[in-house]
C-alpha positions in Angstrom: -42.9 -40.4 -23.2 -40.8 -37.3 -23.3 -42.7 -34.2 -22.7 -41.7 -31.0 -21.2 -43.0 -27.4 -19.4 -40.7 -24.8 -20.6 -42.7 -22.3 -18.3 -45.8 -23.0 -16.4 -48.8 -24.7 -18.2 -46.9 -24.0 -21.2 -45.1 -27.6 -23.0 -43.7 -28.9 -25.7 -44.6 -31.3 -27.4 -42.7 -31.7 -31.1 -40.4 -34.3 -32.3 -36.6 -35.4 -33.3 -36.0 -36.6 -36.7 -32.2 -38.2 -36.9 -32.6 -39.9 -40.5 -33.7 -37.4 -42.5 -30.9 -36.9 -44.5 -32.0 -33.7 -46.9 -34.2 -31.3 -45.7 -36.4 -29.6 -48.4 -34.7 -32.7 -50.2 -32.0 -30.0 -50.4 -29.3 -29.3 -47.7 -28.0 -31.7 -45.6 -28.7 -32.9 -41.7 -26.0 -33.7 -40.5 -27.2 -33.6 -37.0 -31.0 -34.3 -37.5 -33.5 -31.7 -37.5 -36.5 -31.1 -34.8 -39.8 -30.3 -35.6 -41.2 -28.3 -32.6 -45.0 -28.2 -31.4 -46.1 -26.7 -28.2 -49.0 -26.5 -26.3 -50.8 -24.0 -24.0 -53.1 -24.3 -21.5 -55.6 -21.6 -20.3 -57.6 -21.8 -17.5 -60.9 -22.5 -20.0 -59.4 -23.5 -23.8 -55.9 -25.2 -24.6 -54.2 -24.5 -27.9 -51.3 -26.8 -30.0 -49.5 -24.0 -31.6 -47.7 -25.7 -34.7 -48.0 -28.7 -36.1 -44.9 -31.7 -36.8 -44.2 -33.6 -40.2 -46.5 -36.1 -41.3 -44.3 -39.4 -40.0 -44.1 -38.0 -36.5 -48.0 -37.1 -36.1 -48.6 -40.2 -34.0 -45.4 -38.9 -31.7 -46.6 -35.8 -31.1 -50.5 -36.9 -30.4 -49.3 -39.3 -28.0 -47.1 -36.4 -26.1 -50.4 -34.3 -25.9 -52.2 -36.6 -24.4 -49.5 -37.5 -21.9 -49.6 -34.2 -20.7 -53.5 -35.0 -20.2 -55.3 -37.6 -21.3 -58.5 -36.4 -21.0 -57.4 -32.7 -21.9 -59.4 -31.2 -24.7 -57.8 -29.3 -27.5 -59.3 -26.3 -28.5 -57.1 -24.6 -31.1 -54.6 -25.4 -33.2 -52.5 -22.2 -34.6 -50.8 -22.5 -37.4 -48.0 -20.0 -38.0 -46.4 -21.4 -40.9 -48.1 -24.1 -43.4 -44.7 -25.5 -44.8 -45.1 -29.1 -44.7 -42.9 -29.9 -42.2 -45.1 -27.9 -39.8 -48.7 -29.3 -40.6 -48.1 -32.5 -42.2 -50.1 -34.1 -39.5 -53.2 -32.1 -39.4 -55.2 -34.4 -40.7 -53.7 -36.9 -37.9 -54.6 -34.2 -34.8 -58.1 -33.6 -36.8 -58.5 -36.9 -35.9 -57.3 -37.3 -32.9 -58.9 -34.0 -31.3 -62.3 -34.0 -33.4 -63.2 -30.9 -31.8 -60.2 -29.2 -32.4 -60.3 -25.2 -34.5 -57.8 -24.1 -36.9 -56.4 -20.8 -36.5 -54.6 -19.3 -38.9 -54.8 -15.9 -41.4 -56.3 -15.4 -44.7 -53.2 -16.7 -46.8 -53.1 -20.1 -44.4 -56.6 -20.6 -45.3 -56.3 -20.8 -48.8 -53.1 -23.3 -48.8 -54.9 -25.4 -46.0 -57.7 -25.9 -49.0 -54.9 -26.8 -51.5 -52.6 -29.5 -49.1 -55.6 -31.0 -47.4 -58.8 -29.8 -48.4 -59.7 -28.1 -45.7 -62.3 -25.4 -46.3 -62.3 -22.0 -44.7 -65.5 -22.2 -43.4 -63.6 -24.8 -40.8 -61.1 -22.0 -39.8 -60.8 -19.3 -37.5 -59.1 -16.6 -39.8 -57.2 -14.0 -37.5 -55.1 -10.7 -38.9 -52.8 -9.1 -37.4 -52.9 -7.8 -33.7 -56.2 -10.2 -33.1 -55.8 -12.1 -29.7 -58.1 -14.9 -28.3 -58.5 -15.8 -24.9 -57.7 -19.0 -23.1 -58.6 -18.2 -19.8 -55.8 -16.2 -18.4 -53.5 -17.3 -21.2 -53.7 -14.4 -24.3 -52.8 -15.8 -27.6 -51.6 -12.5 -30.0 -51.2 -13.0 -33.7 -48.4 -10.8 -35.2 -48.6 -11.3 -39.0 -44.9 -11.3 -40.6 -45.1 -12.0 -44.5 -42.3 -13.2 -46.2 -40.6 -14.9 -43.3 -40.1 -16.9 -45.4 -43.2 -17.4 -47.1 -46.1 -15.2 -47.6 -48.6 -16.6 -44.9 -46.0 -16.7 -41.8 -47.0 -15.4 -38.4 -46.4 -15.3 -35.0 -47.9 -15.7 -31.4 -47.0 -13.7 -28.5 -48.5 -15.4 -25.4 -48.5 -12.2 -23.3 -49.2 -13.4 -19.9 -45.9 -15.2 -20.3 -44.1 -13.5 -22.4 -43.4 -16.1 -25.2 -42.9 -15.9 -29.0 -43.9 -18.6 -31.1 -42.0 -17.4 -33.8 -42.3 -19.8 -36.9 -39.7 -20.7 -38.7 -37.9 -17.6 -37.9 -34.9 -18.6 -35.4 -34.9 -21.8 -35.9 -31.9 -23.6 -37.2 -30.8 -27.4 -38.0 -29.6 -30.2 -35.6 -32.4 -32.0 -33.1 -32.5 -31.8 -29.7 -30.0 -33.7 -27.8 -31.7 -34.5 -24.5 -32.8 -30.9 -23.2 -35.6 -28.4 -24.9 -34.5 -25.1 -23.4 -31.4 -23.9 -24.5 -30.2 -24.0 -20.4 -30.5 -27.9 -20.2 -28.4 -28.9 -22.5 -25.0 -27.9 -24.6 -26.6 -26.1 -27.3 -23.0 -24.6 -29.0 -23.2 -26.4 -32.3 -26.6 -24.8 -33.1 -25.0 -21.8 -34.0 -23.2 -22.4 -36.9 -26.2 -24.5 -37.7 -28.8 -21.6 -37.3 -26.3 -19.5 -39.6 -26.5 -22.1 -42.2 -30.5 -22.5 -41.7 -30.3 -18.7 -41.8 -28.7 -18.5 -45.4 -29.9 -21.5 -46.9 -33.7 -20.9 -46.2 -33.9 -17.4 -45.3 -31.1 -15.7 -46.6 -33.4 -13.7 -49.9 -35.8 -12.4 -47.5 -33.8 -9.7 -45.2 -36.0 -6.8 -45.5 -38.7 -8.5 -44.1 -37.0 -10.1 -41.3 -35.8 -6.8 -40.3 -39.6 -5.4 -40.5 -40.4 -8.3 -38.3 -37.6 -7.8 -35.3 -38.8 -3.8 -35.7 -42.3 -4.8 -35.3 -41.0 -7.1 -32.3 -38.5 -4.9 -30.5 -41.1 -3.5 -27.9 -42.1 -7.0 -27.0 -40.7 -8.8 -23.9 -39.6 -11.7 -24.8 -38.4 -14.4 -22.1 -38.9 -17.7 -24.5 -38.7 -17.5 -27.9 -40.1 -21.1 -29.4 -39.2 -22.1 -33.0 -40.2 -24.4 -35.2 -36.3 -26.1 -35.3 -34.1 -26.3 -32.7 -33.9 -25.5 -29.0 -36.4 -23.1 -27.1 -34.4 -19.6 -26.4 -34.5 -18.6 -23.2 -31.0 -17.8 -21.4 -29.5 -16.7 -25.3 -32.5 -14.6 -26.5 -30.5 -11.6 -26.3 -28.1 -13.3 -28.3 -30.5 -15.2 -31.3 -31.7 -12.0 -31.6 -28.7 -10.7 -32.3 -27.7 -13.0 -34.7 -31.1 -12.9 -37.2 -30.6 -8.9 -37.2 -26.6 -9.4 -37.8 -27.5 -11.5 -40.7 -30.6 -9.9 -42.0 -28.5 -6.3 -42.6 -25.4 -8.6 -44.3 -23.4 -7.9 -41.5 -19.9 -10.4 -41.8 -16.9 -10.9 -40.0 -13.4 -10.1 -41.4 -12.4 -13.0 -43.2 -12.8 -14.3 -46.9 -14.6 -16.9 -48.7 -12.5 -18.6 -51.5 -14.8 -21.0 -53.6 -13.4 -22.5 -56.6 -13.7 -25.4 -59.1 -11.0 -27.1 -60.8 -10.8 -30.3 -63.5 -7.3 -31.1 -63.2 -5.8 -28.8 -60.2 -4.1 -25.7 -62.7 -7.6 -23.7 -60.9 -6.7 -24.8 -57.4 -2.8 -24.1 -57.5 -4.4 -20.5 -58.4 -5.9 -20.4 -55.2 -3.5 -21.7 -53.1 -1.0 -19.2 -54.0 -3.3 -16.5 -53.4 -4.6 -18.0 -50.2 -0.9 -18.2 -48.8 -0.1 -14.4 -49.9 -3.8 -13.1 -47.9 -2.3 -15.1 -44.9 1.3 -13.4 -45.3 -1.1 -10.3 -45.5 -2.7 -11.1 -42.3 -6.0 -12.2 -42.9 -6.9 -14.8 -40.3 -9.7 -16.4 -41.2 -9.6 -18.1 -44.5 -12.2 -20.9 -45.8 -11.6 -22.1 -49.4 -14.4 -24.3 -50.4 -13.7 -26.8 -54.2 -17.3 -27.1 -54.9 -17.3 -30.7 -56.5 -16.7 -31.8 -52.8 -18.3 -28.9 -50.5 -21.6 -28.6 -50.1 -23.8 -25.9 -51.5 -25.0 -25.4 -48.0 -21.8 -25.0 -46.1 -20.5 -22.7 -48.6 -23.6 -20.5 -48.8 -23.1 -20.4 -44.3 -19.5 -19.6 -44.8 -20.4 -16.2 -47.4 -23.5 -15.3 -44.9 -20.8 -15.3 -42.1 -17.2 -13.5 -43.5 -16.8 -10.2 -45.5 -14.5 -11.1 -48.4 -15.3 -13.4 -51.5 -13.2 -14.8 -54.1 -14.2 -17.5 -56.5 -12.2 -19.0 -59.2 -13.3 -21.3 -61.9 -12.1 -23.0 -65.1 -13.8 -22.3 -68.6 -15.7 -24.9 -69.3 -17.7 -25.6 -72.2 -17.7 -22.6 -73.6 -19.0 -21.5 -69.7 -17.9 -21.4 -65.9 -17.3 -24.6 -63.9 -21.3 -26.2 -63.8 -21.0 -26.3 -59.6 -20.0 -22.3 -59.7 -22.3 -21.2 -61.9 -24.7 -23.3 -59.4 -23.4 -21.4 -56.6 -23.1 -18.1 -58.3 -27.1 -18.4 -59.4 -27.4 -18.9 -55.3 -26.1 -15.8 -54.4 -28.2 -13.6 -57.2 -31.3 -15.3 -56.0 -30.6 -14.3 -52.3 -29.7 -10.9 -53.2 -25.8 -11.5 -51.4 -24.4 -8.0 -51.2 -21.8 -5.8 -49.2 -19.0 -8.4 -50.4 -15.5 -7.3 -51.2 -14.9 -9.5 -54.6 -12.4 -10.9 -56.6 -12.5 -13.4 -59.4 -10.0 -15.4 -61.4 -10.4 -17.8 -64.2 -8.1 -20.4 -66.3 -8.7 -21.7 -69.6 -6.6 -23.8 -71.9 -7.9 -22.1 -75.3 -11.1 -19.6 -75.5 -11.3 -18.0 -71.7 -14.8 -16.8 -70.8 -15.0 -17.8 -67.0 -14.1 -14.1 -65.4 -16.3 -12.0 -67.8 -19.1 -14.3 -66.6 -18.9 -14.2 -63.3 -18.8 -10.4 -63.8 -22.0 -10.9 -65.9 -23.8 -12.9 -63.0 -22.9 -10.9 -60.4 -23.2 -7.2 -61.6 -26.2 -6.8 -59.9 -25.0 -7.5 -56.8 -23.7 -4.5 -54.6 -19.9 -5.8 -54.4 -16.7 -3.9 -54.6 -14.9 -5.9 -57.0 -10.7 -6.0 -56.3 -8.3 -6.2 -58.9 -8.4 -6.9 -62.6 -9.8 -10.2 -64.2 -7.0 -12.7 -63.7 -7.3 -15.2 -66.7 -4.6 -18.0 -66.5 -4.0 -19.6 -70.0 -3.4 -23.9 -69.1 -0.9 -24.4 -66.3 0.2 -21.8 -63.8 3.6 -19.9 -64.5 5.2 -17.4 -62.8 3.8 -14.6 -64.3 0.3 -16.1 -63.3 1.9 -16.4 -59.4 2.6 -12.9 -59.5 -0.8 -11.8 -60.4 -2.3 -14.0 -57.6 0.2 -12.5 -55.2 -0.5 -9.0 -56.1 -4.6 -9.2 -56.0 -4.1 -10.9 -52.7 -2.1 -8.1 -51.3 -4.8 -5.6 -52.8 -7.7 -7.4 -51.6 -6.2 -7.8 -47.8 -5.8 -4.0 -48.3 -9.8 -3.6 -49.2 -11.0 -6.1 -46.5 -9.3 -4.1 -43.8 -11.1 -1.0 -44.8 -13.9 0.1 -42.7 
């Protein structure tokens, strides 16, 4: 059984799943996901802090008890009460009869609705309240909206770890090692950017209240509930949540696009050649009837620019953008440079929708509406050429 002490008396104890293949039933694992639990032992009380997904309960009781089979478990905190976090409380109830809940006020009423668990049969803690484990001080920092109302986290002071929820987390499981210094843990970047934008994204304002509230804390581990336990890159995950909570992006450009019969992609390839021959170097044209919403969504949470290009279709945009267009209203996406063309073969509607969907959005829209009647000609090549030359000119600007 594969257990392991991140720092002294303090273990994890969570779980790899590597056939999941949607999480949320949404965006795909490519690489698996973890679901992280830890637990801390005090000199007088131990605590599990987090909880796994309901098929891996029985994994992550047996790791507790390896640790200790005659340990008793005094506390269970619960930071964040999606499923995938405390779908086996009823499991460690079981297992650890004498076991308390911990959690706030929110956490108590949605431990009644998922498993009828009444609040008489919780500690309820708010924000700054502490308890003692015997030379081990649990602190409860309560961060709403990260990403649902209820999140929190615990600061173990003594050792100067973060539990931190949900929040720095990111998708892939754990490939041998725990701490991000055991193991090659380079492809969770990209992988927390797109756990960053696909879960997260809408909620910026109060991540950024969160790393305010957090900025005086040291911080040595930070322990998630995905993905590897910071320790050598805090400095660095840090970085990146507050990079991607203010919209911060890289200088490159987004191109998504749909076409039926490739008159919408020729479009794009023309005006993808002329931003290169303008010297923008980093390009990513997604054709949404093969990329996924997720990768797409990571790619517009990491570069600057955005251009997307769809057919008329129905009387309406391509179905897949106006999918992914929807996306970006609900998270908010702003500070995008923006261009948009469109193509129809008889009634064109596609640009003056997109500029419909997206007016609320803080962009600075490039260029005039480029609507390209059936196939591509070469006054329709010109066009392209000419936004693309204005729209390298706008993404260069500070």
């Amino acid at each position: 059984m594969i257990t392991a002490e991140i720092t002294k008396d303090v273990f994890y104890v969570g779980t790899n799943d590597r056939t999941t293949t949607r999480f949320e039933g949404i965006w795909p694992l490519p690489y698996g996901v973890s679901y992280n639990s830890y637990v801390v032992k005090g000199e007088s009380k131990t605590a599990i802090i987090d909880g796994v997904e309901l098929s891996h309960a029985f994994e992550q009781i047996a790791k507790i008890k390896h640790i200790d089979d005659a340990m008793k478990v005094d506390y269970l905190v619960i930071n964040h009460m999606e499923p995938d976090h405390t779908g086996g409380i009823v499991a460690l109830l079981h297992a650890f009869p004498n076991l308390k809940i911990v959690g706030n006020a929110k956490t108590a009423d949605m431990l009644k609705g998922y498993y009828g668990i009444d609040k008489e049969d919780i500690i309820t803690i708010a924000d700054g309240d502490t308890i003692d484990l015997g030379g081990m001080t649990l602190k409860f920092f309560l961060t709403p909206m990260l990403h649902w109302p209820e999140t929190m986290m615990t600061y173990v002071e003594e050792k100067k770890v973060l539990f931190s929820g949900d929040a720095f987390g990111c998708f892939g499981a754990l490939n041998g090692g725990v701490v991000d210094n055991e193991f090659d843990v380079s492809y969770h970047f990209p992988e927390m950017t797109r756990y960053y934008s696909n879960i997260v994204g809408k909620y910026g304002a109060p991540v950024q209240k969160a790393l305010s509230r957090l900025g005086s804390l040291p911080i040595e581990y930070i322990c998630s509930t995905h993905g590897p336990v910071w320790h050598e890159k805090v400095a660095e995950v840090i970085s990146i949540y507050d990079r991607l909570s203010r919209e911060e992006c890289e200088n490159g450009v987004v191109i998504v696009y749909g076409s039926m019969y490739g008159n919408t992609a020729q479009m794009v390839e023309t005006l993808a050649r002329q931003l290169t021959l303008e010297g923008v170097r980093k390009i990513c044209i997604h054709d949404v009837s093969y990329s996924d919403e997720s990768y797409i969504l990571r790619d517009v949470y990491t570069y600057k620019g955005l251009i997307v290009a769809s057919p008329t279709y129905n009387g309406n945009l391509f179905p897949k953008i106006d999918s992914f267009l929807k996306s970006l209203v609900l998270r908010g996406v702003s500070k995008k440079v923006f261009a948009r063309l469109g193509s129809y073969t008889w009634a064109g509607v596609s640009s003056k929708t997109i500029d419909t969907m997206v007016e609320k959005l803080k962009f600075e829209t490039i260029g005039q509406q480029i609507e390209m009647k059936q196939g591509i000609s070469s006054c329709t090549i010109e066009q392209c050429r000419n936004l693309a030359k204005e729209f390298a000119e706008a993404l260069n600007r500070e």
